[in-house]
N, C-alpha and C positions, 0 to 999 in steps of 0.2 A: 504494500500500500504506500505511496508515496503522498507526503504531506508537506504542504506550500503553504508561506505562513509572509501576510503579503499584511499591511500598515500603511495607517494616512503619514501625513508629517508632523501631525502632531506626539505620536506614539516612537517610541526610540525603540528601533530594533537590538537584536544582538543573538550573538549563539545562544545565550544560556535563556531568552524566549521562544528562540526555534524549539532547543532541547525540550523547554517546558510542554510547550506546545503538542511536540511530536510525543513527549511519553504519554500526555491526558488522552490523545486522538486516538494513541495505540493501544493505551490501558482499554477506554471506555466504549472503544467499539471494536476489541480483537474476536468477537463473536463473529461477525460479517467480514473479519478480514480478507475469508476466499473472494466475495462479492464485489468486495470494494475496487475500483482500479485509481480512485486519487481523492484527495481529501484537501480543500483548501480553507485556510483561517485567516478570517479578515478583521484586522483592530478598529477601531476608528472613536477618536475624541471628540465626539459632537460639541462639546461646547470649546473644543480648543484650548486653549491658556486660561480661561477662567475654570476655578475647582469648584465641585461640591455638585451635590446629585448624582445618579446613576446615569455618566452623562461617557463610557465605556460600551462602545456597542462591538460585540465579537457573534462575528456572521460565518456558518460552518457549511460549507457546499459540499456535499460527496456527489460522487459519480460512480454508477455501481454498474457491473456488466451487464451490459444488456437493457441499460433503462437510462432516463434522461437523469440530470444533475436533478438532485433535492437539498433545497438550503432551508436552515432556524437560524434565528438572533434570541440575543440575550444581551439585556442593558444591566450594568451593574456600577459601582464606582470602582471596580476593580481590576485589574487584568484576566488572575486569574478563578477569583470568582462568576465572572462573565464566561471568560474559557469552560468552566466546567460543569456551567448550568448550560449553555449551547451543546456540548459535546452528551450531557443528558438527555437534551431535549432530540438530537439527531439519533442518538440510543433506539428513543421509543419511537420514532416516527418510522427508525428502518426494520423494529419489530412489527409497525404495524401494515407497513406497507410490503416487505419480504414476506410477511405471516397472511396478508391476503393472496398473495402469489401463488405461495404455496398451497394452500387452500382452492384454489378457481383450480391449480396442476392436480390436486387430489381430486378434484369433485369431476375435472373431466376426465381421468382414467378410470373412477370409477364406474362413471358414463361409457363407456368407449370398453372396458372390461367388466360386465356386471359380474359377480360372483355368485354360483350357480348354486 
């Protein structure tokens, strides 16, 4: 699974947010790993140079074989508070969107093979 870990200019890059980045992505979604063919994470500081609110939006795109990109956000005042409620929230969405998949695959072999 490759993960790209992209910021406005208000947010200061570096390895040790890529690393961050890349362990949360890998931890919390190595369930879908076969699936997945890229994972990108977007920072961005809406309000720029002024602090205070949840004013951190981190936007998680995967791209999975075989189906179009699905992206979540998550505002938080944090980096990786935002990182890790996003990386949750793309969790449950590729349970529920792989888990209908696999469901419509089950319900038509069992159409297509009724068992006797």
């Amino acid at each position: 699974m490759q993960v790209l870990v992209r910021h406005d200019d208000n947010i200061k890059g570096s390895d040790k947010l890529t690393e961050i980045v890349t362990t949360a992505v890998e931890g919390g979604l190595e369930r879908f790993r076969e699936r997945i063919t890229s994972v990108e994470v977007h920072f961005a500081d809406e309000n720029g140079p002024k602090r205070g609110g949840d004013d951190i939006r981190c936007t998680v795109e995967v791209r999975v074989e075989g189906h179009g990109a699905t992206a979540v956000k998550h505002h938080a005042s944090d980096l990786e508070v935002a990182l890790d409620a996003a990386v949750e929230k793309m969790a449950r969405m590729l349970d529920h969107q792989l888990g209908r998949i696999r469901d419509i695959a089950q319900a038509e072999n069992q159409a297509t093979n009724p068992k006797s």
